[in-house]
N, C-alpha and C positions, 0 to 999 in steps of 0.2 A: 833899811832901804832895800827894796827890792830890785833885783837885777832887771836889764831893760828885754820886752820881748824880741825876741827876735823869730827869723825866718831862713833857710836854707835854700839854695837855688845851685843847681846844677847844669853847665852847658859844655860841650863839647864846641874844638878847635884843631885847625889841621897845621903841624909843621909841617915846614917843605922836609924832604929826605936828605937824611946825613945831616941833619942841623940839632940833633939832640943835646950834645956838648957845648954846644952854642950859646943853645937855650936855656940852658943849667947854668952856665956860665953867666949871662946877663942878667937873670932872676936873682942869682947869688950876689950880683951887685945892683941890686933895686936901686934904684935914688931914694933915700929920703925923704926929698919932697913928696916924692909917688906914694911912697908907703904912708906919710902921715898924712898925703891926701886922701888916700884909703881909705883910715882911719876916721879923720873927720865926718867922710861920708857917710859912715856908719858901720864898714865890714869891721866887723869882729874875730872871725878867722876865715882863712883863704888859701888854699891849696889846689896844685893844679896835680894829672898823675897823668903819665904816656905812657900807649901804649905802643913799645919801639917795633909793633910786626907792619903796623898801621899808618903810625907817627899821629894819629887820635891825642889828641889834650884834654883831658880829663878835669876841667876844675868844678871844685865843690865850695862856695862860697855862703856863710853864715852873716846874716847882717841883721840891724837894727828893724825891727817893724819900721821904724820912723827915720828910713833911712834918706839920703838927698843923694843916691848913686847917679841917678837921670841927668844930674848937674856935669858928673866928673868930662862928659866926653866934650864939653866945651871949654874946659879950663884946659894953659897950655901947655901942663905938664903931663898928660893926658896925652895930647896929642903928639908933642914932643915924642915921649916913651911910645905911641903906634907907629910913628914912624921911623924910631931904630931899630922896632922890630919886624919891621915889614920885608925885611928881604930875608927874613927865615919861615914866616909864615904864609897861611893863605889868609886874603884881607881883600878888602874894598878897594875902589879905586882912593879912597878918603882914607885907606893906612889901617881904620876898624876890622880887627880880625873878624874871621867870620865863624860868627857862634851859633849853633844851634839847640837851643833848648833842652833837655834832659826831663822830661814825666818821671817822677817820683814811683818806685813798684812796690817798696818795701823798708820799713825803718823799724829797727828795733832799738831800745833805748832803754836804759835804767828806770826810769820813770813811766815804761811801759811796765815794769813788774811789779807796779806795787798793785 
């Protein structure tokens, strides 16, 4: 059986200032539910990286071609977890941090050298 394809997507997010520890601290206790909502959705792995000169949020997110992410922001564990962490970040008035995109410049890969 072959493994499923996937896709990578990267966007940028802003912490507010002095909230790094914060940040670190809540992602270290994900709920559960969140994470295996994740999961179900299709992300495969997910990491975020800051930049603390900035407070830039760096995530790199791998998921399923056949993913159902578009669903997550209507279910209310979703929204629940935007808005605990809304008073560390920058967001919507709806709690939705606010992301921007990241264009792809360069991948290198195992599979690029054969």
């Amino acid at each position: 059986m072959s493994a499923p394809a996937v896709e990578t997507v990267a966007f940028r997010m802003t912490m507010n200032s002095g909230q790094a520890e914060e940040y670190r601290r809540r992602h270290d206790e994900i709920w559960p539910d969140l994470s295996n909502a994740l999961i179900a959705a299709g992300v495969v792995d997910y990491r975020i990286f800051l930049d603390p000169v900035s407070d830039a949020l760096f995530a790199v997110l791998t998921r399923r071609v056949d993913h159902s992410m578009d669903e997550l922001p209507r279910t209310q564990i979703m929204q629940d977890w935007w808005a605990m962490m809304a008073d560390i970040m920058e967001t919507g008035p709806d709690n939705v941090p606010t992301q921007v995109d990241l264009q792809p410049v360069f991948r290198l890969g195992i599979a690029d050298q054969r």
